[in-house]
C-alpha positions as CSV (number, residue, x, y, z in Angstrom):
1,X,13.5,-3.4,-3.5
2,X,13.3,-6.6,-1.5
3,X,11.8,-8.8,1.3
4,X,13.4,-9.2,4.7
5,X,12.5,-11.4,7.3
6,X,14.4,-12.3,10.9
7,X,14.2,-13.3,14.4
8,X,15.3,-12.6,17.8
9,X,15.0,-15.6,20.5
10,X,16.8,-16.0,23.7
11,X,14.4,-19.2,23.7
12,X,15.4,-21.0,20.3
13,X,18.6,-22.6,19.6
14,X,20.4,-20.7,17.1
15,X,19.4,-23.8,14.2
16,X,15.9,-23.4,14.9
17,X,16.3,-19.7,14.2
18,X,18.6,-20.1,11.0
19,X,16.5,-22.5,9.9
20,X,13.2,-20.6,10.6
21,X,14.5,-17.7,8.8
22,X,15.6,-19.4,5.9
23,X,11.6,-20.8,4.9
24,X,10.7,-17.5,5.9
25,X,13.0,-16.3,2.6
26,X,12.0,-19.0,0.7
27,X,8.4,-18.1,1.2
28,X,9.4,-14.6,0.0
29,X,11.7,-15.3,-2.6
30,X,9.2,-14.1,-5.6
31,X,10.3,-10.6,-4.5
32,X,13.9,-11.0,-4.0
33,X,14.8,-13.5,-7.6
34,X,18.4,-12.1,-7.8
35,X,20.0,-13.1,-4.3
36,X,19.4,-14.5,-0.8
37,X,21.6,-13.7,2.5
38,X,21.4,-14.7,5.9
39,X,23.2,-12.6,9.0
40,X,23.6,-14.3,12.7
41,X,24.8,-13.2,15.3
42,X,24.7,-16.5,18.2
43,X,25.7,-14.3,21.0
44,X,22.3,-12.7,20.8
45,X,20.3,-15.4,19.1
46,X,19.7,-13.2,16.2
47,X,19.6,-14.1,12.2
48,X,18.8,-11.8,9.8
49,X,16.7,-12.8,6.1
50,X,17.1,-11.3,3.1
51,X,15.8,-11.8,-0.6
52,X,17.3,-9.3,-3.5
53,X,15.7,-7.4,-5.9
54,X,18.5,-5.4,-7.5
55,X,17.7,-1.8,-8.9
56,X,20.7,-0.2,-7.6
57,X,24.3,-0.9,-7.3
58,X,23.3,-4.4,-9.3
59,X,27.0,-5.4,-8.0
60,X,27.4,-8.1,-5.1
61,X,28.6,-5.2,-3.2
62,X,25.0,-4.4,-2.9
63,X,24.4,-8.2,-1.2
64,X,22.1,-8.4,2.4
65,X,22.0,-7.9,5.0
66,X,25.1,-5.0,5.0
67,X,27.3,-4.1,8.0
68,X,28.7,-0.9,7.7
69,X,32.8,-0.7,7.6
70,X,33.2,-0.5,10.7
71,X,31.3,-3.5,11.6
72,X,28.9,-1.8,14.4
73,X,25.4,-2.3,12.8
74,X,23.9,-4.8,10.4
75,X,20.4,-4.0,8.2
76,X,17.9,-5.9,5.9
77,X,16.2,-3.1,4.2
78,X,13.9,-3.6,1.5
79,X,12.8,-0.3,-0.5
80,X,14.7,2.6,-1.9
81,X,16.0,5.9,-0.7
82,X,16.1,8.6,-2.9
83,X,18.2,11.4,-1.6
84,X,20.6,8.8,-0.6
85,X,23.5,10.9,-3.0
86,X,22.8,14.1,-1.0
87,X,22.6,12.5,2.5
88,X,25.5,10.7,1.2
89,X,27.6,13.7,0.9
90,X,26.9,15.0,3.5
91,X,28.4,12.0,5.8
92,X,31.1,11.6,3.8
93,X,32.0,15.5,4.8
94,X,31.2,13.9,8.8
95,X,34.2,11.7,7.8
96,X,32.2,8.4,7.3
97,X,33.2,5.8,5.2
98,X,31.6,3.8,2.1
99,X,32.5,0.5,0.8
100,X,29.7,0.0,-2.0
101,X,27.7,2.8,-4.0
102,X,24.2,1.4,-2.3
103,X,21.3,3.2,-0.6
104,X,21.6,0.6,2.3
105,X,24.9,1.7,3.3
106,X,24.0,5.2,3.2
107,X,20.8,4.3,5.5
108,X,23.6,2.5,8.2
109,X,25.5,5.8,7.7
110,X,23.2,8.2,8.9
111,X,21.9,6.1,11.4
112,X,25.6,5.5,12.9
113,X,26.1,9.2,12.7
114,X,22.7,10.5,13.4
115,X,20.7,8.0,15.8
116,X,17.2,7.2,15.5
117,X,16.4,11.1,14.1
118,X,18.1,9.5,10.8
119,X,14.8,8.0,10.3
120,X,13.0,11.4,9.4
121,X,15.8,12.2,6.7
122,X,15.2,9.5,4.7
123,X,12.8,10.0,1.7
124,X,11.3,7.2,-0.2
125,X,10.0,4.1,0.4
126,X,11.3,1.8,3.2
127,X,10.5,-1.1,5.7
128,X,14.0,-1.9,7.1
129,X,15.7,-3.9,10.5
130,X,18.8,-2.6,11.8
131,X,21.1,-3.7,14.9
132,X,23.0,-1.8,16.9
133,X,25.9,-4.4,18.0
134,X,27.3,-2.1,20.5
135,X,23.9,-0.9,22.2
136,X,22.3,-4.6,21.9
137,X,19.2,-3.3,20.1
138,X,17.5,-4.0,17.2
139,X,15.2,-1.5,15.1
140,X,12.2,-2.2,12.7
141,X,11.6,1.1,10.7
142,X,9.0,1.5,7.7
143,X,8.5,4.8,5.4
144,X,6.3,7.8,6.6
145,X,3.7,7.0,3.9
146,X,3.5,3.0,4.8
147,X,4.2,2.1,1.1
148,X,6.4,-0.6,2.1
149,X,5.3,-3.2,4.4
150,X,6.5,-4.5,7.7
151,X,4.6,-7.3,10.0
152,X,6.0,-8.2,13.1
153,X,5.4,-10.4,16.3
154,X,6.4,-10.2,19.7
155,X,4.5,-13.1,21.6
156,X,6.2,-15.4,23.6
157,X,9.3,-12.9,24.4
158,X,10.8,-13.0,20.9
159,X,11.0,-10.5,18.2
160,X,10.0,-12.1,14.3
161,X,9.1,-9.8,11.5
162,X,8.7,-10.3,7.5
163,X,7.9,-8.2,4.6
164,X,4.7,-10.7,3.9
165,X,2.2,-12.0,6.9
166,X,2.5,-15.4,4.7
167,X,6.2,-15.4,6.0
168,X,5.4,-16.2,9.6
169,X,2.8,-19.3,8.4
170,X,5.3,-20.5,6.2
171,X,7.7,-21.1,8.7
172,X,5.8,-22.2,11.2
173,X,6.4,-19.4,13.7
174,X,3.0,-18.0,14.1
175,X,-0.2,-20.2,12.4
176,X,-3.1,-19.6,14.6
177,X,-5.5,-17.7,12.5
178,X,-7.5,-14.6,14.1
179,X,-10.8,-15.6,13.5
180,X,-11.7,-11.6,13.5
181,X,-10.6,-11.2,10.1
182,X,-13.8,-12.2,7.8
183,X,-15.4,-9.4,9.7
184,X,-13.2,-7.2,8.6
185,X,-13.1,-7.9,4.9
186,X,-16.9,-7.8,5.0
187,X,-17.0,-4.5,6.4
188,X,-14.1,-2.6,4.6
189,X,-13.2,-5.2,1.5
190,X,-9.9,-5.3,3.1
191,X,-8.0,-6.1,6.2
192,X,-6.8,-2.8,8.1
193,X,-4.1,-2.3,9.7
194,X,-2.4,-3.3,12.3
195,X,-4.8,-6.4,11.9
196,X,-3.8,-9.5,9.9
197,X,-5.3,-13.0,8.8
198,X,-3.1,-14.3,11.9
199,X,-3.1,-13.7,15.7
200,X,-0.5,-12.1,17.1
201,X,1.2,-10.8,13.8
202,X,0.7,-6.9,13.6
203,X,1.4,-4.3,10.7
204,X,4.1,-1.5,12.7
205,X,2.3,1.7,11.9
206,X,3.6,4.1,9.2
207,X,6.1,7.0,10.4
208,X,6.8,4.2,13.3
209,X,10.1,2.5,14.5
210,X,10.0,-0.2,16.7
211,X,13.2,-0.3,19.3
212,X,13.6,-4.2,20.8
213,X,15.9,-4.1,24.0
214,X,18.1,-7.8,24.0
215,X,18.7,-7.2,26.8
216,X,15.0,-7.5,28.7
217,X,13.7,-8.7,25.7
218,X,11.3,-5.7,25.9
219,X,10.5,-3.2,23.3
220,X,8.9,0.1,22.7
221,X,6.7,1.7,19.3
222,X,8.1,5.5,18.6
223,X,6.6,7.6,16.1
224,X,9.4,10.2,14.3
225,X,7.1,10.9,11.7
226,X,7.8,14.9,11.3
227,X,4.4,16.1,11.3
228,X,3.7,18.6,8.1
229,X,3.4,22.1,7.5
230,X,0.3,24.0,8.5
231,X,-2.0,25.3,5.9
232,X,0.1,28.1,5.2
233,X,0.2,28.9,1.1
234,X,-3.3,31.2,0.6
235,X,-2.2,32.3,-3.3
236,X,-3.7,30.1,-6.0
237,X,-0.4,30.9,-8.4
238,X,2.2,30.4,-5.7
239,X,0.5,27.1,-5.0
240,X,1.0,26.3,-8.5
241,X,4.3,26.8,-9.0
242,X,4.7,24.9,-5.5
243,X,3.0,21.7,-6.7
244,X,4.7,21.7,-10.0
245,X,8.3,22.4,-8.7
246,X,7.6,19.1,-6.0
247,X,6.0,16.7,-8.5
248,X,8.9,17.4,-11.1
249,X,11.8,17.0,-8.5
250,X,9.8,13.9,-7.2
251,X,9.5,12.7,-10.2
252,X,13.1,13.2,-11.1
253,X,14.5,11.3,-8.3
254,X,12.3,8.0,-8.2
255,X,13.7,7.9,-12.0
256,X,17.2,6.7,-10.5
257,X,18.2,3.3,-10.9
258,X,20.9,1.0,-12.7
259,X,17.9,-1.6,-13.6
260,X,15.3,-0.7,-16.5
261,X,12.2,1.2,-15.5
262,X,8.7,2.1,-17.0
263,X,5.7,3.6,-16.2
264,X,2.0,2.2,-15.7
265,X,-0.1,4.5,-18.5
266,X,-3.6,3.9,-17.9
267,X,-4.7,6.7,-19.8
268,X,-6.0,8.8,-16.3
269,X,-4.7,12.4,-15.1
270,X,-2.5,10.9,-12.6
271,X,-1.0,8.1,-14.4
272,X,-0.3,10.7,-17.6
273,X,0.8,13.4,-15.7
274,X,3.7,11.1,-14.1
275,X,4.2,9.9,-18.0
276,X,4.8,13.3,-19.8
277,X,7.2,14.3,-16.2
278,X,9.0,10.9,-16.6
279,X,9.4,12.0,-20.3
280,X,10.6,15.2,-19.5
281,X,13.5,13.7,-17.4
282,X,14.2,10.1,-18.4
283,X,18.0,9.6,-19.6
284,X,17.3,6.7,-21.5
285,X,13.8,6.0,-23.8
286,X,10.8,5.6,-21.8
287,X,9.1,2.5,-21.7
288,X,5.3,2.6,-21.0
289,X,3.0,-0.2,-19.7
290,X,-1.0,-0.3,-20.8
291,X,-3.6,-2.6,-20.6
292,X,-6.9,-2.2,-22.6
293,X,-10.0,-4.4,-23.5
294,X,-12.5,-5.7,-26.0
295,X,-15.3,-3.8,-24.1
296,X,-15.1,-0.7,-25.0
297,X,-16.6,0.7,-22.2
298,X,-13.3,-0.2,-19.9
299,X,-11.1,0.8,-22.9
300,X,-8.6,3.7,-22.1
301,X,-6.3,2.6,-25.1
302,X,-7.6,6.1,-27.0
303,X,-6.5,8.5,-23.8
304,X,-2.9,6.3,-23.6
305,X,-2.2,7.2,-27.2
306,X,-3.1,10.4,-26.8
307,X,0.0,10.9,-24.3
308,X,2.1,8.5,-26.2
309,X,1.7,10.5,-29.2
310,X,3.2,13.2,-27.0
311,X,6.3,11.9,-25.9
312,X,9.2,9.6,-27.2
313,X,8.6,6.5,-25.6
314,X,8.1,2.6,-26.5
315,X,4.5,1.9,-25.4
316,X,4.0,-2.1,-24.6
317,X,0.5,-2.7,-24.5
318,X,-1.8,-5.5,-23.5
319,X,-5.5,-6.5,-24.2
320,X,-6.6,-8.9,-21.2
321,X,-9.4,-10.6,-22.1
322,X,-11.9,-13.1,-19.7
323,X,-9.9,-16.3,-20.6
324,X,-6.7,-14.5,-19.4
325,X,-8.5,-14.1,-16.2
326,X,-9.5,-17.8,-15.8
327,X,-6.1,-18.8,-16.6
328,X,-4.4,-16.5,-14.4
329,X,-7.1,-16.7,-11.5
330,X,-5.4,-19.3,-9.4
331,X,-2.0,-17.3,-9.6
332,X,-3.7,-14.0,-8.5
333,X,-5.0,-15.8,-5.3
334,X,-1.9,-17.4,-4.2
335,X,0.0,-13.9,-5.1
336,X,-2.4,-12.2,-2.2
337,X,-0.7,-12.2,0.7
338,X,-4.0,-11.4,2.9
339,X,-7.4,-11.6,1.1
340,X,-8.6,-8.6,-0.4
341,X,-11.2,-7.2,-3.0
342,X,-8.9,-5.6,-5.2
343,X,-5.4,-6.1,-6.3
344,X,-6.5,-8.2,-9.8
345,X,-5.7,-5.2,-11.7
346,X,-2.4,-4.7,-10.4
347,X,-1.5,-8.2,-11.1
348,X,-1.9,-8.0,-14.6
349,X,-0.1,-5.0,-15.1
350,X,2.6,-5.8,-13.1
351,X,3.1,-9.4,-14.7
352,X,3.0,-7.6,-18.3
353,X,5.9,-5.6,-17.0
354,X,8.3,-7.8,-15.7
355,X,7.6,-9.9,-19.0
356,X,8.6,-6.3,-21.0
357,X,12.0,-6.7,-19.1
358,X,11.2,-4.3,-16.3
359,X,12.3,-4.1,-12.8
360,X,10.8,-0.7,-11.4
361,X,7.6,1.5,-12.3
362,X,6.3,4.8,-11.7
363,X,2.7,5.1,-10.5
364,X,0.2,7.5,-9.8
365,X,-1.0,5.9,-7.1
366,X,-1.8,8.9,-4.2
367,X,-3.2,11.5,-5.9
368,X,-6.6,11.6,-5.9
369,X,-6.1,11.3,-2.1
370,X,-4.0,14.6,-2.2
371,X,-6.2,16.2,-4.2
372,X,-9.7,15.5,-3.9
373,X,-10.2,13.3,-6.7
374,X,-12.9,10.4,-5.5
375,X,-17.2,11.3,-5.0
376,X,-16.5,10.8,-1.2
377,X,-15.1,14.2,-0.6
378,X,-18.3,15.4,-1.8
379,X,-20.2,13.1,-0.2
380,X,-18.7,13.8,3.4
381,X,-20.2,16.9,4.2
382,X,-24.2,14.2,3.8
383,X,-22.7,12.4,6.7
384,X,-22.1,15.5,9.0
385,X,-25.4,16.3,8.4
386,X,-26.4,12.3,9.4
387,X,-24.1,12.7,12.6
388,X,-26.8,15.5,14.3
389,X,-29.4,13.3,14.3
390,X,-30.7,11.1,17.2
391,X,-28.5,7.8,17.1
392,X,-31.7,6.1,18.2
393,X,-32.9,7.1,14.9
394,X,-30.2,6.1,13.3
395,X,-30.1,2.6,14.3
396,X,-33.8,1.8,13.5
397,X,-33.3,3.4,10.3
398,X,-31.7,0.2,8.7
399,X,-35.3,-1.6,8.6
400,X,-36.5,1.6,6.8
401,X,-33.7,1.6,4.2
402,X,-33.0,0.4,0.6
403,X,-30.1,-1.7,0.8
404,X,-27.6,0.5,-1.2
405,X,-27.9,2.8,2.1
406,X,-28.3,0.5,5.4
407,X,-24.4,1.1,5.7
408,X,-25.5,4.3,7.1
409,X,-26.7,2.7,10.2
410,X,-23.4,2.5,11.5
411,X,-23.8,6.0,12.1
412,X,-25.7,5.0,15.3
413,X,-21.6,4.0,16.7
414,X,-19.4,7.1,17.8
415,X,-16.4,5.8,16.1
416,X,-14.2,6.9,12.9
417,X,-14.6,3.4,11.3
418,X,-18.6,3.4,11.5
419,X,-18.2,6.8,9.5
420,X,-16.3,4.8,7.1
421,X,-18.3,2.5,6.3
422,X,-21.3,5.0,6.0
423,X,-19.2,6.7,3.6
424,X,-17.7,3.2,1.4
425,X,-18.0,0.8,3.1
426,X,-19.1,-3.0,2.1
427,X,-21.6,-5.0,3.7
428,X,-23.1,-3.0,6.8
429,X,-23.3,-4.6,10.4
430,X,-26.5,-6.4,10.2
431,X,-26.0,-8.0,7.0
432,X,-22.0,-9.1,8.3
433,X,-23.8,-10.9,11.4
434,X,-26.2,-12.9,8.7
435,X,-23.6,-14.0,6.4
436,X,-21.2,-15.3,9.3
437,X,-23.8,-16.0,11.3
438,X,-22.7,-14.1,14.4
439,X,-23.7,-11.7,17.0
440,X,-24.2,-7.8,16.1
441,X,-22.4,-7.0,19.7
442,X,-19.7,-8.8,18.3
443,X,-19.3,-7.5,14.9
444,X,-19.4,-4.5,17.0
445,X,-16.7,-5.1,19.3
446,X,-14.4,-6.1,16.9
447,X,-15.0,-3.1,14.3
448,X,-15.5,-0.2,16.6
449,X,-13.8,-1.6,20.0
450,X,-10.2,-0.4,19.5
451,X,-9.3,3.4,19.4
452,X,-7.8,4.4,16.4
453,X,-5.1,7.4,15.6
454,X,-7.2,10.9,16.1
455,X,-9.3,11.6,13.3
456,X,-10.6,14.8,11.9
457,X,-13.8,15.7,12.6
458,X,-15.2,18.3,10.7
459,X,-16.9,16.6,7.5
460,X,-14.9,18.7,5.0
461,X,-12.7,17.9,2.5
462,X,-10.0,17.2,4.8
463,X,-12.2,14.6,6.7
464,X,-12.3,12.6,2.9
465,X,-8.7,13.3,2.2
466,X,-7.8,11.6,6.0
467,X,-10.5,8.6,5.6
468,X,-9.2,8.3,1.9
469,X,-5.4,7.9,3.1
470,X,-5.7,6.0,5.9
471,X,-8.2,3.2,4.8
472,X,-8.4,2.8,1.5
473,X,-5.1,4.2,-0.1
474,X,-3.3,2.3,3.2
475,X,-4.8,-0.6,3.4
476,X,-6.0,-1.7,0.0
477,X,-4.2,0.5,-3.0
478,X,-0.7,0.9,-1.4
479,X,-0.6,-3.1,0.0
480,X,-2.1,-4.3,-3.4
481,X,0.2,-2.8,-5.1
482,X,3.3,-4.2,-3.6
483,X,2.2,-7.4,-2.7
484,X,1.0,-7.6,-6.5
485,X,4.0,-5.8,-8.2
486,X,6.5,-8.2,-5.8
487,X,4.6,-11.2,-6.6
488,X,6.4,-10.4,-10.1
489,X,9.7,-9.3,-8.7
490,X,8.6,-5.5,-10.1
491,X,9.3,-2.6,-7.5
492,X,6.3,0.4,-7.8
493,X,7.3,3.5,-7.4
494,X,5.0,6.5,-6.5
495,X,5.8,10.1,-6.5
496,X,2.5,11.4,-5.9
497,X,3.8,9.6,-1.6
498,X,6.6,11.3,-1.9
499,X,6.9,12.9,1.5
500,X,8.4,16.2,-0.1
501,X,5.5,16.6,-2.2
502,X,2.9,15.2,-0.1
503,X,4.1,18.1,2.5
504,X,3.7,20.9,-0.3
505,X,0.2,20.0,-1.2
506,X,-1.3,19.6,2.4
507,X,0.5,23.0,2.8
508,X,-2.0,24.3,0.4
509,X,-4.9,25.6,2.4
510,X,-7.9,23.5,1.4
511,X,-10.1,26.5,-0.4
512,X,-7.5,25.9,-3.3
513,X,-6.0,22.6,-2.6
514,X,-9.8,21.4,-3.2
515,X,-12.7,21.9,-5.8
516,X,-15.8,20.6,-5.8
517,X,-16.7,20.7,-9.4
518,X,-13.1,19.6,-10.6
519,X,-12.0,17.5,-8.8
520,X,-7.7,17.7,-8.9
521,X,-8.1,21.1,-10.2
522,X,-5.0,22.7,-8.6
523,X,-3.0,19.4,-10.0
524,X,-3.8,20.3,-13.6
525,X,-3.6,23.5,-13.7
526,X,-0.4,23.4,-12.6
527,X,0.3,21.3,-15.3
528,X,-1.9,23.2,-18.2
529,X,1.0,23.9,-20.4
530,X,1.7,19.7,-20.3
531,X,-1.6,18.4,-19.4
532,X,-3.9,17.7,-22.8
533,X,-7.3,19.1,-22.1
534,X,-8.5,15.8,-23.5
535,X,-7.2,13.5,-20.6
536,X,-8.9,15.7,-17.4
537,X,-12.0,16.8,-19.2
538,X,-13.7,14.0,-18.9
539,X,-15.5,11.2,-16.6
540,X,-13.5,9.8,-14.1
541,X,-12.9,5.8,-14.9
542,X,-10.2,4.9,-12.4
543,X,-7.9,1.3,-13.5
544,X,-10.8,-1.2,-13.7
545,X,-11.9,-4.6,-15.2
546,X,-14.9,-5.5,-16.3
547,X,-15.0,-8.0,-13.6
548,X,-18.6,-7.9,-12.8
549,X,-19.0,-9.6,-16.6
550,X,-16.0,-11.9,-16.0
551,X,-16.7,-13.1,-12.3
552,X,-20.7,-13.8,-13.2
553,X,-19.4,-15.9,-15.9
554,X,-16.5,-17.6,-13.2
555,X,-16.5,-21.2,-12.5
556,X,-16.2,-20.3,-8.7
557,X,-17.3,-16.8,-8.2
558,X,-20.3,-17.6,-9.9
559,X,-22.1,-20.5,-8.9
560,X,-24.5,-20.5,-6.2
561,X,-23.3,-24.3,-5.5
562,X,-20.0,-23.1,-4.1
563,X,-21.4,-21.2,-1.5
564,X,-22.9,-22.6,1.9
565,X,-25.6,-21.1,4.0
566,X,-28.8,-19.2,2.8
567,X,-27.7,-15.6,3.4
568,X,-24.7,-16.0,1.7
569,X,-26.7,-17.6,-1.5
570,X,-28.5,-14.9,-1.3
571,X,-25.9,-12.7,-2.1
572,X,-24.4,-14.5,-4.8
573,X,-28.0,-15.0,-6.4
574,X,-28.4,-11.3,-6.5
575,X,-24.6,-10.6,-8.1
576,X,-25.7,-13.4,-10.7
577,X,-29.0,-10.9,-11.7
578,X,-26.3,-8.1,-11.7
579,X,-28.1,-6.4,-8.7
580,X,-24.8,-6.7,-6.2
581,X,-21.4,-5.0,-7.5
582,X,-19.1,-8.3,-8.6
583,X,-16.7,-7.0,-5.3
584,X,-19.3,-8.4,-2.6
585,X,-19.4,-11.7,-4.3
586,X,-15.7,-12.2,-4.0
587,X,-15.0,-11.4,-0.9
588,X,-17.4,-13.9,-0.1
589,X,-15.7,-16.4,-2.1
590,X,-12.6,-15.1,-0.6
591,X,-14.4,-16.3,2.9
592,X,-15.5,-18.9,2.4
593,X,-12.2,-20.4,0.6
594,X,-9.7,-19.2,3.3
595,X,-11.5,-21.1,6.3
């Protein structure tokens, strides 16, 4: 686990581009502590960045950016590979060659032997550049699942890309900001992708590989994301046994590395489930990483006993408490790489395990995607419903409203965003256009005036599970929590992504891959012999803060003062009468203090 960064420029001299790389590694050096490298290659005004986390091979023969032996291809890679021993063995029977026992090499390996359909092998978590010497072409590559990140630019007829957009500020290569991106926070309490705080810095698309050409400085974006099975497994028991035998193996091979590793226990299905598998297979004692508060009515420290009773582990817990939040507050806001309304919690956590001595963690990030496991894949089928109705009616319909529901005026736009955000979204259009004090045609245009990758359309359960992954899991749980856990120099794992797995659940057809009274039910019963009763038969908490008490009570957040113009202090003067969830008042403040 790392952060790369490079460039390719026919129209910079070779210093300028060592240099620019090098504050572009410096800016991401948080998330590579244990080593920096820097490739060139003058003949094609190219220079590789690279900052080293080291979970495997913690030798220096693991150092980046690698060529392979034979000195035809060079890669930053930042992430991990998991069936790297199998693929491994397989090349080796090719006849290649191996100077170091890394993942990296292995990734040059296949590519070298295989081409670009090496990219679809690969399982686990990457964002990686590679160049072909021989071919004069350079490749940008992230994971089928988007867990790592990758931002790139191509303006001016140069390729620059980093594993944080704050790379490209940093350095100076890109600083104009798009002026786009408030709306977007407003409207979704994060910044999808491929958007970014900056103009002409993009995110390249999950299951994507960019190929730049040196040659015509041109480039093209391929997808060789293999898509998954059909809906094929109709027996409840043979689904079962299909969803245990993945999550176990998935499990079992995100455990590898030569670095210590832990779990996050928050005391939730997912989070226990991974716990009591991780248990099951660890080869050294488990370490697992909790966080509970005075208030009661957040605390989860009762349910993470409940599995640490169960297994033989050392539990390292921490109470967080409202002055920890002040303390740590400016930290959190320089550790977000864009702004977003979440993330807070995975700061904590991650800080309190790289202070345990941990350098990788298992999550259970993912599931309740897979599985059906948030109110909105109940809640779907109200919108179909919504979607027959006159979009006249529709529109009008926001002076009739409470507040809680004039999101569902965006139903009044054809568009798979405008369902989002009658489904969870944040502020709706007409309230956006009064806090930033711009046109509803252009709120419009920049929400709902790009096409976006087909989506379902049928208001069903695998409507949610698509809006689920693809919004919110992509763009605010999965970015959090690297940005967050990297901030700490922690890599987070996540089995639930693991594209083996998430291939045998969505091969369960949705009758039993779904429930609508419990949600997750095909997840624990194929657990019941290892599941307690007491963790999934209960209300659904989810990893939260009581940040509506701590952010009222905020020196920043809270006061009216801070704010300028009326609608906005309208806002915050309803969040301070607890009337407005403690999420719209910071991404206001988040706004407001990013201009």
């Amino acid at each position: 686990m790392c952060r790369i960064a490079g460039i390719v420029s026919e129209k910079r001299s070779q210093n300028e581009i060592r240099d620019k790389v090098k504050l572009m590694c410096h800016a991401l050096q948080h998330g590579g502590p244990d080593d920096e490298g820097i490739f060139e290659d003058e003949e094609t005004h190219l220079a590789f960045g690279h900052r080293r986390l080291s979970i495997i091979d913690l030798s220096s023969n693991g150092h980046q950016p690698m060529a392979d032996v034979g000195q035809n291809a060079w890669i930053t890679f930042n992430g991990e590979i998991y069936n790297y021993p199998k693929l491994k063995q397989e090349l080796l029977r090719s006849g290649a060659q191996f100077k170091s026992g890394t993942d990296t090499e292995v990734i040059l390996q296949a590519y070298l032997n295989w081409g670009t359909s090496a990219f679809a092998r690969l399982r686990g978590m990457f964002a990686f550049a590679l160049y072909d010497i021989n071919k004069a072409l350079t490749y940008l590559v992230r994971d089928t699942a988007g867990i790592k990140p990758l931002y790139y630019s191509t303006a001016n007829g140069e390729l620059s890309f980093a594993s944080e957009v704050r790379a490209f500020k940093d350095s100076g290569l890109v600083t104009e900001r798009d002026p786009n991106w408030p709306v977007r926070l407003l409207a979704f309490g994060h910044i999808p992708e491929p958007y970014t705080t900056l103009k002409n810095v993009s995110c390249l698309p999950k299951g994507h590989f960019l190929c730049w050409n040196h040659q015509n400085a041109g480039y093209t974006l391929n997808k060789y994301q293999v898509d998954g099975l059909p809906n094929v497994v109709t027996d409840e028991n043979e689904a079962r046994r299909l969803i245990h035998d993945a999550l176990s193996q998935s499990v079992n091979r995100q455990l590898i590395a030569d670095a210590p590793i832990g779990v996050f226990l928050s005391g939730g299905i997912d989070s226990s489930l991974i716990t009591l598998l991780a248990d099951q297979q660890k080869k050294e004692q488990l370490k697992t990483i909790s966080i509970f508060f005075d208030d009661k009515s957040y605390d989860e420290s009762s349910y993470q006993n409940i599995i640490n009773n169960k297994i033989d582990a050392q539990n390292l817990s921490h109470l967080v408490k409202q002055s920890d939040f002040e303390a740590c507050f400016p930290q959190i806001i320089n550790a977000m790489d864009m702004p977003t309304t979440d993330g807070i919690n995975s700061w904590f956590i991650s800080k309190y395990a790289h202070d345990d001595g941990l350098k990788a963690v298992l999550s259970g990030v993912g599931a309740d995607e897979l599985f059906g496991g948030y109110p909105s894949f109940n809640r779907i089928k109200y919108l179909g419903y919504l979607r027959k109705l006159p979009s006249s009616l529709l529109k009008i319909s926001g002076h009739l409203l409470p507040d809680h529901y004039k999101r569902l005026t965006s139903l009044s736009i054809g568009h798979p965003a405008a369902d989002y955000m009658a489904l969870r979204g944040f502020f709706p259009v007409a309230d956006i256009s009064a806090l930033l004090d711009t046109s509803v045609d252009h709120i419009h245009d920049v929400l709902f005036g790009s096409t976006l990758a087909p989506a379902p359309s049928g208001y069903d359960y695998e409507h949610a599970a698509w809006f689920e992954t693809n919004f919110y899991m992509q763009n605010q749980l999965l970015r959090d929590t690297d940005v967050m856990g990297m901030s700490h120099g922690l890599e987070v794992r996540v089995p639930f992504l693991d594209e083996d797995f998430t291939q045998a659940a969505q091969s369960v057809t949705p009758g039993i891959r779904f429930n609508k009274t419990q949600p997750k039910k095909i997840l624990i019963d194929s657990f019941s012999n290892l599941l307690p009763r007491e963790i999934w038969d209960r209300p659904k908490m989810g990893f939260t803060f009581p940040l509506q008490n701590w952010m009222n009570g905020h020196s920043q957040i809270g006061s009216i003062d801070n704010y300028k113009g009326k609608a906005v202090q309208n806002i915050i003067k309803q969040f301070k009468s607890n009337n407005i969830h403690w999420s719209k008042a910071f991404a206001l403040h988040l706004v407001q203090h990013n201009e």
